[in-house]
C-alpha positions in Angstrom: -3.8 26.3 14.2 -5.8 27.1 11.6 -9.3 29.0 11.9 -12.5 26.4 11.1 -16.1 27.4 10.6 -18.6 24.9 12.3 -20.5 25.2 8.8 -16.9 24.8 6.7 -17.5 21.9 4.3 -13.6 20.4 4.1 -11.8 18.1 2.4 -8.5 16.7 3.8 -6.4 14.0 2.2 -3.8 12.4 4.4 -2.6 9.7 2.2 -3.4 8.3 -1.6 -3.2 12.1 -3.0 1.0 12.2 -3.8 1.3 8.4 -4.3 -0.8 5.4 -5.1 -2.5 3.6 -2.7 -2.5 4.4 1.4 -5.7 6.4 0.8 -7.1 8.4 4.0 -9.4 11.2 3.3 -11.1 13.2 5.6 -14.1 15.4 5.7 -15.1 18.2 8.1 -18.8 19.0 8.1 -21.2 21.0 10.3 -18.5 20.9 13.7 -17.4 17.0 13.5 -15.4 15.0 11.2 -15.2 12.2 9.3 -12.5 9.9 7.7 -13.2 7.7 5.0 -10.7 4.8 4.4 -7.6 4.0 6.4 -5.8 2.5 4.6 -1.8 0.5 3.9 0.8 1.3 1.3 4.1 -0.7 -0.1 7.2 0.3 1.3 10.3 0.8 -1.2 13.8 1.6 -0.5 13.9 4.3 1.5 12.5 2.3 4.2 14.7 -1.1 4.8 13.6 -3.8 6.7 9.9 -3.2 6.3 7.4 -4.0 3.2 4.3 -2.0 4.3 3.8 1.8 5.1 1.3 3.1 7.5 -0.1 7.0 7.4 0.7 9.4 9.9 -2.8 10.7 11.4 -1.0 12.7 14.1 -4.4 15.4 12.8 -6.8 12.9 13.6 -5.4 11.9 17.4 -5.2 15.6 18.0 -9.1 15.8 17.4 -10.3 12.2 18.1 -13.2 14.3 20.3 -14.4 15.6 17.0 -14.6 12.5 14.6 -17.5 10.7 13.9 -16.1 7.3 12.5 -14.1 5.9 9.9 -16.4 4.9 6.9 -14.4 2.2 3.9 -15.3 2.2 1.1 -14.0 -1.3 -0.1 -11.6 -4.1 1.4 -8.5 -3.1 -0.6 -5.4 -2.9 1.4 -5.0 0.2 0.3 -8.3 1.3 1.7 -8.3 -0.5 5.0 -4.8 -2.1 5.3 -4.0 0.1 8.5 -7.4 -0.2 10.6 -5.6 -3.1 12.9 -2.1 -1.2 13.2 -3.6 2.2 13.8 -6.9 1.4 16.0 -4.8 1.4 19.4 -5.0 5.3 19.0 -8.1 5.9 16.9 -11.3 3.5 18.5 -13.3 5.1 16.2 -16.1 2.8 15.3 -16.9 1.9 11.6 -18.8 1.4 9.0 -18.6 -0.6 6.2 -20.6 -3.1 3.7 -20.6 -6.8 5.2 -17.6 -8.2 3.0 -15.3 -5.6 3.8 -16.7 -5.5 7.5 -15.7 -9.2 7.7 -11.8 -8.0 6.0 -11.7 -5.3 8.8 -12.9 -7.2 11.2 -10.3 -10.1 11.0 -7.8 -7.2 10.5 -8.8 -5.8 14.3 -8.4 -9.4 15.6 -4.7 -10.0 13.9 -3.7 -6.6 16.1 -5.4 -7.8 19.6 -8.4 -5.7 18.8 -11.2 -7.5 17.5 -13.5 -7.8 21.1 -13.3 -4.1 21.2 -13.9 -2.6 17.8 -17.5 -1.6 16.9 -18.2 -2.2 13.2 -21.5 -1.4 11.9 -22.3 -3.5 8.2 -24.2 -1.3 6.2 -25.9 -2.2 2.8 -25.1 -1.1 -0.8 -26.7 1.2 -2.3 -28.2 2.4 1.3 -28.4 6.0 2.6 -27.8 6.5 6.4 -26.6 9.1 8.6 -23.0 9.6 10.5 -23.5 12.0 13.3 -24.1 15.2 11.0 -23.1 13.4 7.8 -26.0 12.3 5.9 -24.2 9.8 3.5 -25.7 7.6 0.7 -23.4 4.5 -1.0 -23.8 4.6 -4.7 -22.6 0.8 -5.9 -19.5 1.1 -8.4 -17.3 -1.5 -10.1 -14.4 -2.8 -9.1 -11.8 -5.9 -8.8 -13.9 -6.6 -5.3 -17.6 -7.0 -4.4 -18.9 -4.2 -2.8 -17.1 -1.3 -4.1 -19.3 1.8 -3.0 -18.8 5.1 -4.0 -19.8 7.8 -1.0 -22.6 11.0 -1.4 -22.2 13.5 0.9 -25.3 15.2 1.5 -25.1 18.6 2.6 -26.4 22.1 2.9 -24.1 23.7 0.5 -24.6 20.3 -2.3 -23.5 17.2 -2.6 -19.9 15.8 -2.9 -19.7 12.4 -4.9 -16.0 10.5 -3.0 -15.6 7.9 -5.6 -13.0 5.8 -3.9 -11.5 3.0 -6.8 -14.1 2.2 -9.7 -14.4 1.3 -13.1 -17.2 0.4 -15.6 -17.1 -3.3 -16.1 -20.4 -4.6 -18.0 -19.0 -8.2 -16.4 -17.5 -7.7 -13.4 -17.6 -11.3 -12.7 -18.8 -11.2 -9.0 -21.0 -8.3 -7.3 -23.0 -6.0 -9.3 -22.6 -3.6 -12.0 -21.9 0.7 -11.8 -25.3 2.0 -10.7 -25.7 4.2 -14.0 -29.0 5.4 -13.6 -28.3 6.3 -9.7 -25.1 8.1 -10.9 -27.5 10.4 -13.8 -29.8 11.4 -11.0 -27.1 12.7 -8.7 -25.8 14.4 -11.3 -29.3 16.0 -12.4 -29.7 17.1 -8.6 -26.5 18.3 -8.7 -23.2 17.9 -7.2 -20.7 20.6 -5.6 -17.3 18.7 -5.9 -16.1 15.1 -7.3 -13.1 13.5 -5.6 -12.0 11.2 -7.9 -9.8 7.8 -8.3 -6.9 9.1 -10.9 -4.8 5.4 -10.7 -5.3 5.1 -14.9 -5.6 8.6 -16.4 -3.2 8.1 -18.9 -4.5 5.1 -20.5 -6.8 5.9 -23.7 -8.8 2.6 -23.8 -11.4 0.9 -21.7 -9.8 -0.3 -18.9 -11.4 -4.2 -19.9 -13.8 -6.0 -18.6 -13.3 -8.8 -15.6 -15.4 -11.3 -17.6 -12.9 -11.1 -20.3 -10.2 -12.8 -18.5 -11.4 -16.0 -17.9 -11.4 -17.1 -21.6 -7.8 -16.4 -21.4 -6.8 -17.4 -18.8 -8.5 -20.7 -20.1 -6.4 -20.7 -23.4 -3.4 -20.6 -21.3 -4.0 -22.8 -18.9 -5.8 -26.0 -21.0 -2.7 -26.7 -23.2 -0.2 -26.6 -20.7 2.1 -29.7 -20.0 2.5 -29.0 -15.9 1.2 -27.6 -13.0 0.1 -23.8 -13.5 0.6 -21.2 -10.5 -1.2 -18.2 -10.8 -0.7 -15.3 -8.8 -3.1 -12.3 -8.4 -4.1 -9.9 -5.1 -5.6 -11.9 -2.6 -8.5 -9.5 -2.3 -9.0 -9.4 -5.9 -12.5 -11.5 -5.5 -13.2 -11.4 -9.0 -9.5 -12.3 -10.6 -10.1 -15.4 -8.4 -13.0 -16.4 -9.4 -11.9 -16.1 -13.1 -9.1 -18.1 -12.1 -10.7 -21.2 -10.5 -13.3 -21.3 -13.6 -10.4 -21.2 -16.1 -9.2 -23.9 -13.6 -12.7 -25.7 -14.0 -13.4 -25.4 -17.7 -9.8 -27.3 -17.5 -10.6 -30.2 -15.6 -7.8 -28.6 -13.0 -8.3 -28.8 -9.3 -7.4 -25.4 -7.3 -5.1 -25.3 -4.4 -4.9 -21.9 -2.4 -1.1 -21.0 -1.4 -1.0 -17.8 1.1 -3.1 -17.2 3.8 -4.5 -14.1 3.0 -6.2 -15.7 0.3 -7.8 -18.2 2.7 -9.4 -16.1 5.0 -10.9 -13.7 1.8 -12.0 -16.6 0.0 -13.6 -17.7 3.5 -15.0 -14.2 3.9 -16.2 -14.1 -0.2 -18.1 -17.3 0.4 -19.7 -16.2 3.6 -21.2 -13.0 1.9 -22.6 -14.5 -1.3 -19.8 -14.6 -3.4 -17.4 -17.8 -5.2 -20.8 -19.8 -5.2 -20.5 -21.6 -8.4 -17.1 -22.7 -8.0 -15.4 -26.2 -7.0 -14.5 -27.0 -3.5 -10.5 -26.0 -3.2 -8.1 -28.5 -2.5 -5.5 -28.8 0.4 -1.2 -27.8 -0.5 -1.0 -31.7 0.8 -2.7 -33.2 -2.0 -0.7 -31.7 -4.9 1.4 -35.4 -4.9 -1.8 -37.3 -5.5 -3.0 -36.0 -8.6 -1.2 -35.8 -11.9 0.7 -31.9 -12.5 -1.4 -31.1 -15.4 -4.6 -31.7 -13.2 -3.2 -28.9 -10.6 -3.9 -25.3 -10.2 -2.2 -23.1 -7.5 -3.5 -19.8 -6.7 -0.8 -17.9 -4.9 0.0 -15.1 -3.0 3.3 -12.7 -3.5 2.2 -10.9 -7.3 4.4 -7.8 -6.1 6.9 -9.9 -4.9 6.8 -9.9 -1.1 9.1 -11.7 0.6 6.8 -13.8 2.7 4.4 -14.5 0.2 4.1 -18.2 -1.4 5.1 -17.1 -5.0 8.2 -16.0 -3.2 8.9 -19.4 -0.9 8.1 -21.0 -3.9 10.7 -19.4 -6.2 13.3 -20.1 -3.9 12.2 -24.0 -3.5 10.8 -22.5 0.7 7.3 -24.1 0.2 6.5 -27.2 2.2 4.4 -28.6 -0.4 4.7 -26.7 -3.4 7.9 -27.2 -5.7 7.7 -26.4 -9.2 9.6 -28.1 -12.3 10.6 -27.7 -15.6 7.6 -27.4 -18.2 5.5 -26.0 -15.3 4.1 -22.2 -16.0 3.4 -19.5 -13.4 1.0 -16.3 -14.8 1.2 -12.8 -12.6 -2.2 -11.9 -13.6 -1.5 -7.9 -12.0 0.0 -4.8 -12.6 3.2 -4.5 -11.5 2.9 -1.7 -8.7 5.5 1.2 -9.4 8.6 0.6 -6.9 8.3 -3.0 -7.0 9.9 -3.6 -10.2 13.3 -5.1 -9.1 11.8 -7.3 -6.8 9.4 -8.7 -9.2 12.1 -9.4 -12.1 13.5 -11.1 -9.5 11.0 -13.5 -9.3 10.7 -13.6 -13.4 14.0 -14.4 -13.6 14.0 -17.5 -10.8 11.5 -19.3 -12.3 13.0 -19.3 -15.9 15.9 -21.0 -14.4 13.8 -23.4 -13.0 12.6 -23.7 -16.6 9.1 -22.9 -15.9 7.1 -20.9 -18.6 6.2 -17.5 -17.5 3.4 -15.1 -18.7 2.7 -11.5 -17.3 0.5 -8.7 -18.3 2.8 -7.2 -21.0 2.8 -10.4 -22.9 -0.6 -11.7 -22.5 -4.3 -10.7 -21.8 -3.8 -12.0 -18.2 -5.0 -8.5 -16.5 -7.3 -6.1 -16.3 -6.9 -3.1 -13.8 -10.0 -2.2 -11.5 -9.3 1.4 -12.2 -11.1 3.4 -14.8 -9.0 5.0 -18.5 -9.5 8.4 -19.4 -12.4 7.3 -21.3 -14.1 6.0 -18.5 -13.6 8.8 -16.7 -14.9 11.4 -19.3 -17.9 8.8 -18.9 -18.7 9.8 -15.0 -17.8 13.2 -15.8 -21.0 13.5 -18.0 -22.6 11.7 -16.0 -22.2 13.9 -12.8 -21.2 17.6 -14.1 -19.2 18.7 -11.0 -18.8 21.7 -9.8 -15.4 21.1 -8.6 -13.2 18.4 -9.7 -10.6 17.2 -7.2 -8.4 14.2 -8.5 -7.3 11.9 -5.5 -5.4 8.1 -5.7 -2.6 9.0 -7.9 1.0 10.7 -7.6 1.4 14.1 -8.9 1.8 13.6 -12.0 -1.7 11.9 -12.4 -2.9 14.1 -10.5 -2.1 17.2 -12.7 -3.1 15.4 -16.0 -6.7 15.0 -14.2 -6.6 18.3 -13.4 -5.9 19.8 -16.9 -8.7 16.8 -18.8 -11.3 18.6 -16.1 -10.5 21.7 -17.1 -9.8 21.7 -21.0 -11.5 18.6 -22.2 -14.6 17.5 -19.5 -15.7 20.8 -18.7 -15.5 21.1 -15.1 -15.4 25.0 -13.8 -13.2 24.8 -11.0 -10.5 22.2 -10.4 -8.5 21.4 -7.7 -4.8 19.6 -7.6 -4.7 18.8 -3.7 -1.5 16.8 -2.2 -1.1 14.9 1.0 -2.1 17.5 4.1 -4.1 20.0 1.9 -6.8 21.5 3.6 -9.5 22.5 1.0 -12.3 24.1 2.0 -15.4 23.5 -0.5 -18.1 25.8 0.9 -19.3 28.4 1.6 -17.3 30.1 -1.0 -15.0 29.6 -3.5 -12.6 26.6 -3.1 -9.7 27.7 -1.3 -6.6 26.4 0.8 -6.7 26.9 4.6 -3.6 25.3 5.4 -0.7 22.3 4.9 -1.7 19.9 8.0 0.6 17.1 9.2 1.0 13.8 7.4 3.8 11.1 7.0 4.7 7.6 6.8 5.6 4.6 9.5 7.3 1.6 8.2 5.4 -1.5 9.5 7.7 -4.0 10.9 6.7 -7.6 12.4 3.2 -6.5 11.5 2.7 -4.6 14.9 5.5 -2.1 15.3 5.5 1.1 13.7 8.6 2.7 13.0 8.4 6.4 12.4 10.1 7.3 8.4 12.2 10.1 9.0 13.3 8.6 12.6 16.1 7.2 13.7 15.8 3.7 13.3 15.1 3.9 9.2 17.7 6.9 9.0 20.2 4.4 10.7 19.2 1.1 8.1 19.0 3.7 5.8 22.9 5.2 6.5 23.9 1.4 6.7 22.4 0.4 3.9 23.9 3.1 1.7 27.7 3.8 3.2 28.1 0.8 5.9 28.7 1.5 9.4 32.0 1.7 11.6 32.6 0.2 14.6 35.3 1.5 17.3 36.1 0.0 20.8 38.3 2.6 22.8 40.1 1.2 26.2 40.8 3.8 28.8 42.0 4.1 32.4 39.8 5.3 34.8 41.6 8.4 34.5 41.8 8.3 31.0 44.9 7.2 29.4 44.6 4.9 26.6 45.8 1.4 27.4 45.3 -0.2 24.0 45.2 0.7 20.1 41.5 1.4 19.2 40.3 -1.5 17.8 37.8 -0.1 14.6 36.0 -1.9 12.2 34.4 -1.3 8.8 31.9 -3.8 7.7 30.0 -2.2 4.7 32.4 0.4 4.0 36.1 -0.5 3.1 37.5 -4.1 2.3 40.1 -4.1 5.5 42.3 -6.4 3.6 42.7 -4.2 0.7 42.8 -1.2 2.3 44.9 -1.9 5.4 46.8 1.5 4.6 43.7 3.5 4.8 43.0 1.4 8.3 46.5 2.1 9.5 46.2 5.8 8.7 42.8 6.1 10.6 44.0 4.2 13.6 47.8 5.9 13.7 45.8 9.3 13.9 42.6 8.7 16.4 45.6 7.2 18.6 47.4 10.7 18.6 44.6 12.7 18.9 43.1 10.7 22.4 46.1 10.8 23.7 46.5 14.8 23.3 43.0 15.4 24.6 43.1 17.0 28.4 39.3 16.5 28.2 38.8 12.8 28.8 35.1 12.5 29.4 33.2 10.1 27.6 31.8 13.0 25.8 34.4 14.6 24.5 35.9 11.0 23.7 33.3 10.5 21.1 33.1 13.9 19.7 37.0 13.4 18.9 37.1 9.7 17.4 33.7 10.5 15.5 35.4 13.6 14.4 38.6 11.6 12.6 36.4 8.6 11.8 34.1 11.3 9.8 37.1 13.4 8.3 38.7 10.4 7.2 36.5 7.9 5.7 34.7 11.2 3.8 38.4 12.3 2.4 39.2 8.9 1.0 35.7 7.2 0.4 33.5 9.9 0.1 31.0 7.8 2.7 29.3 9.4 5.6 28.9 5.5 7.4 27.6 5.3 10.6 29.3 5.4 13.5 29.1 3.3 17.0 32.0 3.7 19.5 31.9 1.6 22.5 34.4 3.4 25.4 35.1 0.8 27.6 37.3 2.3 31.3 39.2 0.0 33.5 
């Protein structure tokens, strides 16, 4: 185990710093810990049968004695998406602003947790202390109310966490980047910048939130149907932009997904979505004429459950769309969810609906900041140390090298997931790789581990099928029937009955030549000529079950 100082200012990213989103980032200061965000990724391939990841914070149960709290910074999923799933183990109580307090909350109460958490709402802009952490919330930005940025006041200077930002003159709901709080840290000072990397390869201004809703407006006033628009539920701001283009449109809105419910009931309850109409219910949609409808939807990266999805593939109760009706994914198209998306694309054009996305119109804006944006907070806060978080490695490096070569930072740091880093005293240095990992989340409760079993199974299966072999012995041994084997997923049996023949005509003479006839060594034989076989002729390594059945 590696060696810490009580007085060791560390950083420690266990999620959000090889991939983007599932950010967990942890901080080590004066004996104690703190983690700062919890949160959820999207699951692709490599883990069938699930659609959400959860970090492994094996670390952070080996030390719960030492941690002071979890602190989020906003009510992304990517940010807090794993609170409910993980609190069973952590307990930790936390902080947050009151929107995302109210997110977090109803998260704790989906997982059975809700009587038990302690959540303590603090304010924006606000300076408190965590057990030894004196921290101060700087407000930034974003596609949510209540994105804070976190100062770490310490002893050896300050460290500015930026969590997701952007500088948005309009952000449409919630205020704007605290500039003039941002110069004054950077006047006093600052010993290392962890920083949101999501868009460091975009030149231009990332756009402004305000922006949308005059196009938005321009697609939506001339169209013949109903419109569906679908954006991130917890995109606050894209919703409101919607249900004004909606307005200005003499539309009526109708919420589709549940998610979106609960944060519009959550927006409102916090001082957000004032000024817009009252929604109305799925149920009314037959009532009113389609071109006086408006259907905000859940599902933008294609989830299976979502309503963009049921409604695709006519699942919806109440929702069915129509030739001459439009549906807009105003998002960015998350990397890995691609195929799943198209999908989508391509079901509604053979419905004959009209559909618009980001790369065809000005339906988007991303909450994340462009290199020129960044080269912006870099002058404002002169770090010490740059260390680029919230992106894979490739983002990450390209941050690295603009710090060094083009923004002037003196020392730079390109972390991964399970870096230690210690800041101060000293030089920035690595202490050691720690832990980390993935669960697949499945049913929303259980968490299946990524490199165990189960997903290595679906994972076999999905790839080179599976065979199944029933074996009928004697209670001595000797076999009574031909093996009866199967080969869903691997060979058509039809087609390839010589292949079947062969397989069967030589487990046959092998059992009956073994003198060992324990179940044991009956497995480790017919896996052994299942194995040979199907790799010789298919080049498959399937899965195997064998059922040994003795009478």
């Amino acid at each position: 185990m590696v060696n810490i100082n009580k007085d060791d200012l560390i950083f420690l990213p266990l999620g959000g710093s090889n991939e983007i989103g599932m950010n967990v980032n942890l901080y080590h200061y004066k004996g104690r810990w703190l983690m700062i965000d919890c949160g959820a990724g999207f699951a692709d391939n490599y883990y069938p049968g699930v659609q959400m990841l959860a970090p492994d914070l094996s670390f952070v149960y080996e030390r719960l004695d030492q941690f002071e709290g979890i602190l989020l910074t906003h009510c992304h999923e990517d940010h807090l998406g794993s609170v409910g799933w993980l609190w069973d183990k952590l307990q930790l109580p936390i902080y947050a602003s009151p929107f995302t307090a109210a997110v977090a909350k109803n998260k704790l109460e989906q997982a059975g947790f809700g009587s038990n958490a302690v959540i303590h709402k603090v304010a924006p802009d606000s300076r408190f202390e965590i057990g030894p952490f004196d921290i101060e919330l700087v407000h930034l930005t974003h596609s949510v109310p209540e994105m804070n940025a976190v100062i770490l006041h310490t002893e050896h200077g300050n460290v500015l966490h930026t969590g997701d930002w952007k500088i948005d003159p309009n952000p449409v709901e919630g205020q704007t980047t605290n500039i003039e709080r941002l110069k004054t840290i950077g006047d006093n000072g600052v010993l290392a910048m962890v920083c949101d990397s999501t868009n460091v390869f975009t030149e231009k201004h990332s756009g402004s939130e305000g922006d949308i809703e005059d196009s938005l407006l321009e697609l939506v006033k001339n169209e013949a149907g109903m419109v569906c628009v679908t954006t991130f539920a917890s995109n606050v701001a894209r919703v409101h932009s919607i249900c004004m283009a909606a307005k200005r449109s003499g539309r009526k809105v109708v919420l589709a997904g549940l998610s979106l419910h609960k944060i519009t009931t959550f927006a409102k309850e916090n001082g957000f979505l004032h000024d817009i109409d009252e929604f109305i219910s799925d149920t009314q949609i037959k009532n009113l004429p389609r071109n006086e409808v408006l259907v905000i939807c859940t599902g933008c990266q294609g989830e299976a459950n979502a309503a963009m999805s049921k409604i695709a593939n006519g699942n919806h109760p109440f929702i069915r769309l129509t030739p001459k009706d439009t549906v807009i994914f105003s998002s960015k198209i998350i990397p890995g969810n691609e195929k799943t998306i198209f999908k989508l694309f391509n079901l509604f054009v053979r419905l004959g609906c009209n559909v618009y996305t980001e790369k065809d119109h000005f339906v988007h804006v991303s909450g994340h900041p462009s290199k020129e944006e960044m080269k912006e907070l870099y002058g404002y806060i002169r770090p010490e140390i740059s260390i680029p978080v919230h992106g894979e490695p490739t983002h990450l490096h390209e941050h690295v090298r603009l710090a060094r070569e083009e923004w002037g930072v003196p020392k730079q740091v390109e972390i991964q997931n399970g870096e230690m880093i210690r800041l101060a005293p000293g030089e920035p240095s690595s202490l050691s790789h720690e832990t980390f990992g993935y669960f697949g989340v499945e049913n929303n409760n259980m968490l299946l581990p990524a490199a165990g079993e189960v997903l290595r199974m679906r994972r076999r299966m999905l790839n080179d099928g599976i065979v199944f072999v029933t074996i009928v012995l004697s209670k001595k041994g000797k076999l009574l029937a031909e093996p009866g084997i199967s080969f869903p997923g691997v060979i058509d049996e039809e087609e390839y009955r010589d292949v079947v023949f062969t397989i069967s005509d030589e487990l046959v003479e092998s059992l009956q030549a073994q003198r060992d006839v324990s179940d044991d060594n009956i497995y480790k034989v017919t896996r052994k000529v299942i194995r040979r076989n199907i790799k010789d002729i298919m080049n498959k390594r399937p899965a195997i079950e064998i059922h040994i059945s003795r009478v």
